[in-house]
FIZA-234359 format. One line per 4 residues: number of its first residue (from 0); for each residue y, x, z of C-alpha. Coordinates in steps of 0.02 Angstrom, whole numbers. Layout:
BEGIN
NUM> Y:X:Z | ...
***
This chain:
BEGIN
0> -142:312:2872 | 19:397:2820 | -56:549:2708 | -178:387:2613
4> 15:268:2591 | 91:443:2529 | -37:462:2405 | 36:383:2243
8> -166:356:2175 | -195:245:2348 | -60:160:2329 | -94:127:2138
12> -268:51:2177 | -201:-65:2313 | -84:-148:2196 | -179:-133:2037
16> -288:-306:2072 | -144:-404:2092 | -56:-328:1960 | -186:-376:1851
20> -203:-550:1914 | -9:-581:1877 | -47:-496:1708 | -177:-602:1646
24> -81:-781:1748 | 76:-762:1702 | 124:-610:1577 | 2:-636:1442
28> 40:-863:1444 | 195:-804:1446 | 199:-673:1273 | 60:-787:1192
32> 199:-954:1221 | 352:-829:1166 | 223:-765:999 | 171:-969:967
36> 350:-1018:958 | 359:-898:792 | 215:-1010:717 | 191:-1176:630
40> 32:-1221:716 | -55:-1356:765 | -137:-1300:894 | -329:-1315:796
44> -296:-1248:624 | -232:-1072:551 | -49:-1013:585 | 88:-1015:494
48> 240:-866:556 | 389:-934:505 | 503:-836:627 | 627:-901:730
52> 641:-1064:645 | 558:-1181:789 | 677:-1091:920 | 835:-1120:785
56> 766:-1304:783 | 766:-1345:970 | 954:-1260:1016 | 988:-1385:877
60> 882:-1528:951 | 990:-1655:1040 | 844:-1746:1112 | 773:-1557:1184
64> 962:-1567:1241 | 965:-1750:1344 | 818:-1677:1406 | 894:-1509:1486
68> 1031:-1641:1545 | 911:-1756:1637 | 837:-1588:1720 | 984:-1534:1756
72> 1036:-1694:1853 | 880:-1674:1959 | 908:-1515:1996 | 1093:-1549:2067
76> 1020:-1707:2180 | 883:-1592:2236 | 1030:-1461:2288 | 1125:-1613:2381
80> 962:-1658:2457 | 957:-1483:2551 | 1089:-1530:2683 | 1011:-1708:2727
84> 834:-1580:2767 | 927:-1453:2848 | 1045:-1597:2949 | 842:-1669:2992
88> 803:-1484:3027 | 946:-1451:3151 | 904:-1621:3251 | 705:-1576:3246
92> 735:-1396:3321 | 876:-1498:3466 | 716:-1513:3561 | 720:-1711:3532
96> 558:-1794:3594 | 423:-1814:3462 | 504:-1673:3356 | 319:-1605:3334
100> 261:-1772:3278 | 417:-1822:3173 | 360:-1641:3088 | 204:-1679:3049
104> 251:-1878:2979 | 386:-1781:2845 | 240:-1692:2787 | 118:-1804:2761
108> 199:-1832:2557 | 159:-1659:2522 | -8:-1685:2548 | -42:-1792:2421
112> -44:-1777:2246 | 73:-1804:2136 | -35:-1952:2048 | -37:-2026:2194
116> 148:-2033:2235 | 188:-2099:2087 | 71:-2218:2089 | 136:-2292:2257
120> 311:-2282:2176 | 270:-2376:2037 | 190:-2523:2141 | 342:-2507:2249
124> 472:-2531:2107 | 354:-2648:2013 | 500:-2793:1975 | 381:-2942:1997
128> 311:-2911:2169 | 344:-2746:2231 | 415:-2713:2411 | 582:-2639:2358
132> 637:-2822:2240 | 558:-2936:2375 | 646:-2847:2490 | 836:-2870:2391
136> 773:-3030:2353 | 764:-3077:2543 | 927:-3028:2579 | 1006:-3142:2411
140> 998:-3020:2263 | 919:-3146:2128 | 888:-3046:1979 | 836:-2881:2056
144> 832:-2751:1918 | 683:-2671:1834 | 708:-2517:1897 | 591:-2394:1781
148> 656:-2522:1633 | 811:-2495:1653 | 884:-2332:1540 | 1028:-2300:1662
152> 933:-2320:1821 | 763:-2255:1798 | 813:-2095:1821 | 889:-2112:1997
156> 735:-2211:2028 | 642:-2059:1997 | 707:-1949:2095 | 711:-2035:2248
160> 523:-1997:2265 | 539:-1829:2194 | 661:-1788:2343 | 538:-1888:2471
164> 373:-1784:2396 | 465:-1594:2450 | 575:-1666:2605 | 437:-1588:2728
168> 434:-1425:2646 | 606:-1374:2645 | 627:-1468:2823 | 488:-1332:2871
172> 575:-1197:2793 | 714:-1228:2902 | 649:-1283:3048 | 559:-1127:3075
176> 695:-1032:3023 | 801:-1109:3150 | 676:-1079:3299 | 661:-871:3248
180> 847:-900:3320 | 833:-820:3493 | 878:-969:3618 | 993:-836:3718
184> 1129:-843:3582 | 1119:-1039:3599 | 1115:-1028:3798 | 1263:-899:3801
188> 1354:-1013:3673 | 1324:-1186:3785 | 1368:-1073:3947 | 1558:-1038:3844
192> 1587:-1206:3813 | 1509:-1236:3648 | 1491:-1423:3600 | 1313:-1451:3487
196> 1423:-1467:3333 | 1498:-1317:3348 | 1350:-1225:3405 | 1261:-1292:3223
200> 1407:-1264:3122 | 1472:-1080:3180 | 1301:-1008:3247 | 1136:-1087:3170
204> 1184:-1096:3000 | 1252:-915:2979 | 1111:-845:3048 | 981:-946:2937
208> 1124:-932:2780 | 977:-823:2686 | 870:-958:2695 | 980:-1074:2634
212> 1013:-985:2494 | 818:-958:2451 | 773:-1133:2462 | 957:-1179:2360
216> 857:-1055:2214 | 663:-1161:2230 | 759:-1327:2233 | 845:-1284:2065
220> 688:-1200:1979 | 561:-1326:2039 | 685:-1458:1948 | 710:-1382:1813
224> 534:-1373:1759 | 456:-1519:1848 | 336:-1622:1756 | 186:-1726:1846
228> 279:-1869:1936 | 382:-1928:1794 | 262:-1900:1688 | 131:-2008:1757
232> 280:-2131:1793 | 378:-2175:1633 | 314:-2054:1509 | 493:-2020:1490
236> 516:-2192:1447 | 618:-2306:1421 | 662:-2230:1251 | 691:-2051:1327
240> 797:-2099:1485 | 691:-2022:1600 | 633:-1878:1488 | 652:-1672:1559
244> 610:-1510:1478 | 439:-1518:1538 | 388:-1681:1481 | 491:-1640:1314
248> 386:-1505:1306 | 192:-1596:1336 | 236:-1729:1211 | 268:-1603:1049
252> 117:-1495:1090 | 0:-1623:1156 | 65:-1790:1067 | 132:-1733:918
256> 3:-1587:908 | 162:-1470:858 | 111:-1323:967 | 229:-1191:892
260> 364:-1302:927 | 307:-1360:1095 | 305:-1175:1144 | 454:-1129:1075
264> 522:-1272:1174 | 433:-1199:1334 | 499:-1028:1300 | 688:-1096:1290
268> 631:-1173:1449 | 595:-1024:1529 | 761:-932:1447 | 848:-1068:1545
272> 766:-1078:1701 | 773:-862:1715 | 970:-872:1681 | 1014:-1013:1812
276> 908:-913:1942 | 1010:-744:1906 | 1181:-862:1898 | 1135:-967:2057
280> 1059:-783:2161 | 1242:-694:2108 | 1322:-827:2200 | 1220:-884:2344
284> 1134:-690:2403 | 1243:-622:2528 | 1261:-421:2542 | 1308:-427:2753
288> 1170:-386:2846 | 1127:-546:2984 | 1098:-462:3163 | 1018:-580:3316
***
């Protein structure tokens, strides 16, 4: 086994197939959108090159701009969400009864789709006889709001079940990482005097601090280019309040049939999304080795 992994051809031919795959998946989509954005195309007829003109146009686009702000506002609520899953996490792992099945209920949102969350939030912040307005009208609110009719809250409404679809799967993330913890470091530390608090704060969470720090980089990505749930909720509507990069994105190639500008669009996308994962790594990746 060691003279066939010291043989550079081997090892070549073990990787090549998935070197291909993420060639043809995600290199080549990702030249062809960067080579698009150079063209006036729409998407069915011959292009046009006229150079960097559709990526001048969207630095320069204020509504590409509100959008990158609205993304950017999910992406900091989906941050803050991460210590409500791992504060879920650390009472899960407490051995609490019905831990497993309080696992398995925060999961149940990521198995559905994301048409069919949306489609329960919409008929649960429908204004004329959805749960959420009976409900404030039972306790004396008369004129509940509208809320994906409203420009200044239907993007808080949104994210509320963006941040309920992914609570299982970064309360799995940590939960598992807190059991790897070897229960003789928590024994020794109860056996010393240790309240549960302190045990949390100056033992659990050092030791699962890499973690942390991988699921603080997947929460800002995955809202920076989320798409389906909004989408299929407002459209970006009302009048762009809800509108991200994604969406932003969709409409000019798909809507407005602009392709080369809905690519150049997706390519500044990606510019952005690459440099807030190198900022947010620099700052969250730790160089000290963890020991158990």
């Amino acid at each position: 086994m060691n003279k066939v992994m010291s043989n550079k051809l081997y090892i070549a031919l073990y990787i090549l197939p998935a070197l291909l795959l993420i060639t043809v998946l995600i290199f080549i989509p990702l030249i062809l959108t960067g080579y698009y954005g150079l063209m006036d195309w729409d998407g069915i007829g011959a292009m046009k090159f006229i150079g960097l003109e559709n990526y001048i146009n969207g630095i320069k686009d204020l509504k590409f701009w509100s959008s990158a702000y609205h993304s950017f506002l999910l992406a900091i609520f989906s941050t803050m969400s991460l210590a409500l899953y791992l504060l879920v996490s650390l009472i899960l792992a407490s051995k609490i009864k019905g831990a497993d099945l309080l696992r398995k209920i925060y999961l149940i949102p990521m198995l559905l789709s994301s048409v069919a969350i949306a489609q329960l939030w919409i008929k649960v912040y429908n204004p004329s006889n959805g749960i959420l307005n009976a409900i404030l009208i039972k306790i004396g609110i008369d004129n509940p709001p509208a809320w994906l009719a409203e420009p200044s809250l239907v993007l808080f409404a949104i994210f509320i079940p963006i941040l309920w679809q992914y609570a299982g799967f970064y309360i799995l993330i940590y939960y598992a990482a807190l059991k790897n913890i070897p229960e003789s470091m928590i024994e020794a530390a109860k056996i010393d005097g240790a309240s549960a608090f302190q045990i949390a704060l100056r033992i659990k969470l050092p030791l699962i601090k890499e973690v942390v720090s991988v699921t603080v980089v997947l929460a800002i990505v995955g809202s920076l280019k989320y798409f389906d749930l909004i989408y299929v909720m407002t459209g970006g509507g009302p009048n762009g309040a809800s509108e991200v990069m994604a969406s932003y994105m969709y409409k000019l190639a798909f809507s407005s049939y602009d392709f080369g500008y809905g690519s150049a669009i997706g390519f500044l996308l990606l510019i952005i999304t690459l440099v807030v994962t190198l900022v947010v790594r620099k700052f969250t990746t730790s160089n000290e080795p963890i020991e158990y």
